[in-house]
N, C-alpha and C positions, 0 to 999 in steps of 0.2 A: 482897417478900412476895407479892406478884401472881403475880411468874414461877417461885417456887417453890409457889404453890398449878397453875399451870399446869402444874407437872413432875409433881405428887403427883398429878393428875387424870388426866394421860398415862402417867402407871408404871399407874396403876390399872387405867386402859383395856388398856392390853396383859397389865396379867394375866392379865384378865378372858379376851379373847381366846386368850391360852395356853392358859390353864386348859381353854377352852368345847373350844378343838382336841384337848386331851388328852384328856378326855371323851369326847368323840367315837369319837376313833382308838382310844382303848381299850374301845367296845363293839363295834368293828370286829373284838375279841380275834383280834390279830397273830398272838398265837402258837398258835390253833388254826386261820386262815386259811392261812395257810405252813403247818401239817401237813395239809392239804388239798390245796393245791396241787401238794405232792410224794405224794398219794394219787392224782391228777389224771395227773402223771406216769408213775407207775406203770402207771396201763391204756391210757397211748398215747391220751388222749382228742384227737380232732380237735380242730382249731381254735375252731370254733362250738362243739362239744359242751363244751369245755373252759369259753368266755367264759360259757355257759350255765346250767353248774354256779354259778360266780361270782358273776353275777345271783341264781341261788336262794337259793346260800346266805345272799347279803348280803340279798335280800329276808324271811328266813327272819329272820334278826337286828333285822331292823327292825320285825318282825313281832311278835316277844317282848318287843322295847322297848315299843310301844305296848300293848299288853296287858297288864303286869306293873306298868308304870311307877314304877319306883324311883326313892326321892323322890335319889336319892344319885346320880344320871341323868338327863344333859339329853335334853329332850322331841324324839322323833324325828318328824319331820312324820306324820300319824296317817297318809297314804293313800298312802306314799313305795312299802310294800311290796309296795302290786299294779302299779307300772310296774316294780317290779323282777322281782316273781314272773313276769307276763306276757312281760315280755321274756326272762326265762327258760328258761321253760317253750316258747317260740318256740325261739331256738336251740339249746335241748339235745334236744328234737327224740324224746324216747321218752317212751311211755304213761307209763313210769318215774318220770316228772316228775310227774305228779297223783298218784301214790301219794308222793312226800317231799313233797307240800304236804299229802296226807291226811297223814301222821305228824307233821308240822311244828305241823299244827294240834292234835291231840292231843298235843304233848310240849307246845305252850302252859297244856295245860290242868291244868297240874302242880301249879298252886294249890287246885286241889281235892283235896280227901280222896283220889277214885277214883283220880285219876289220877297222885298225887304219885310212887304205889311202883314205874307202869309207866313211867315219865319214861324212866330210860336205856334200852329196849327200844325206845319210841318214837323217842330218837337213832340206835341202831343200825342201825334200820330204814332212816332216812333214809339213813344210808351206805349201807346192801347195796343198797339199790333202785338210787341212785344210779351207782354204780358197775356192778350187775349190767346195768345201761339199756345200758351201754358197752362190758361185756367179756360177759356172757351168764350165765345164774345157775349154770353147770356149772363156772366158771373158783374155782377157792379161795381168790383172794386178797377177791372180794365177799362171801364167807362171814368169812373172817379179816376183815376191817372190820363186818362186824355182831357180830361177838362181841368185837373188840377194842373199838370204841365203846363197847358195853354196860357193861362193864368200865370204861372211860375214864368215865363219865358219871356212872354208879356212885360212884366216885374222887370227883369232883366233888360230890357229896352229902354223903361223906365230909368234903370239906374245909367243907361248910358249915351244918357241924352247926347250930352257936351261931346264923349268922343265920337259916337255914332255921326253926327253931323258935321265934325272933320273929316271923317271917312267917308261923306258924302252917301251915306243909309238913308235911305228912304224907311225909315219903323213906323207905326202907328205914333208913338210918342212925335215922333217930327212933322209928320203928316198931319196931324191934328196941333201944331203948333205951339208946342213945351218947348221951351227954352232953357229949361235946370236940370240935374238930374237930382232922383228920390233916390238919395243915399243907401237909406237898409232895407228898401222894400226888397228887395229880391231877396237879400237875406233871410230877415222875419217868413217870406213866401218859403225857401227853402228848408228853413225851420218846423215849420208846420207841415207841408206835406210830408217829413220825414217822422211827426207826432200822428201825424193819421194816419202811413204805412204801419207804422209800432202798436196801432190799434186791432189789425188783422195777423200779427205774430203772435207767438207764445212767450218772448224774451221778457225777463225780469223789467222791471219799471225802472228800478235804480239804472237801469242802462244806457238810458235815456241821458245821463247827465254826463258820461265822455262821451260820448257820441254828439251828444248840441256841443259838449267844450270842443271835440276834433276837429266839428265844422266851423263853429266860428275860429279858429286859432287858423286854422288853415284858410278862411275864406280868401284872406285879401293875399294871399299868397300865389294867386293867379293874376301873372303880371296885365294890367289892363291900361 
């Protein structure tokens, strides 16, 4: 009796633990990291400028966790996002960098009325800045990443009708009067702008097939 209350305490524990890791790693959303990463590749970003982006973006995420804080999402340490922003905003190394923390802070603020409808404008931005930091605002593929994000973000609204309108979101999806949400569009969106980043790399083709399997296997792995 002992040693099977011992077993049932130990399965529990490492549920627990599983679970907390899954959790985690899927607000880390693998599968729009990896579509960045091969956006990353695409403008040739240096070594530093690259680790730099990394930093942002993750500090960017942690950033939305604590501000937001969905009850259905483990609590991200509240002050995690300025050692990340900082160290960020140090190695990526362009003015570039304060303007995606100015929109970073602005797409947070999507909770409100004003700002719910300009939410994917403010991600897009985050790209083109980011990107422009690296390849210069004349080059088209930093234009093609603020209008495909827009687009992509957009998607994502789409997909969240139902919960967005419990959360009391004001989106363009609500604002315009949808009532379902479009299941794979953000997907399918994410899918492809990661097949048009792979068009400006030099990486093998066949690479393309764990990188779409990483992203969808991991997709729904961000609790929502």
């Amino acid at each position: 009796m002992v040693i099977k209350k011992i077993l049932n305490f130990t399965l529990y524990l490492v549920k627990d633990k599983i679970y907390l890791m899954l959790n985690y790693l899927g607000q880390l959303r693998l599968y729009s990291f990896l579509d960045l990463l091969i956006l990353l590749i695409a403008t040739k970003a240096m070594g530093v400028e690259f680790i730099g982006v990394v930093f942002l973006h993750i500090g960017f995420l942690a950033y939305l966790e604590t501000q937001h804080q969905h009850s259905y999402r483990k609590k991200v340490p509240k002050y995690l996002w300025i050692i990340f922003g900082i160290i960020g905003l140090l190695l990526y190394g362009h003015i570039e960098g304060i303007l995606f923390v100015v929109c970073s802070y602005l797409y947070v603020l999507k909770t409100k009325k004003f700002f719910a409808p300009i939410a994917p404008i403010m991600r897009g931005l985050q790209y083109f800045f980011l990107v422009a930091g690296i390849i210069g605002y004349n080059n088209k593929l930093a234009w093609l990443a603020l209008i495909l994000i827009i687009i992509r973000n957009f998607c994502g609204d789409l997909r969240d009708v139902i919960k967005d309108k419990k959360e009391n979101l004001n989106t363009l999806p609500i604002a315009f009067g949808l009532s379902r949400d479009i299941k794979y569009i953000h997907l399918i969106t994410m899918l492809t702008t990661t097949f048009i980043w792979f068009q400006y790399t030099n990486l093998a083709i066949w690479l393309l097939v764990p990188i779409f399997l990483i992203q969808i296997l991991t997709y729904n792995l961000t609790p929502r």
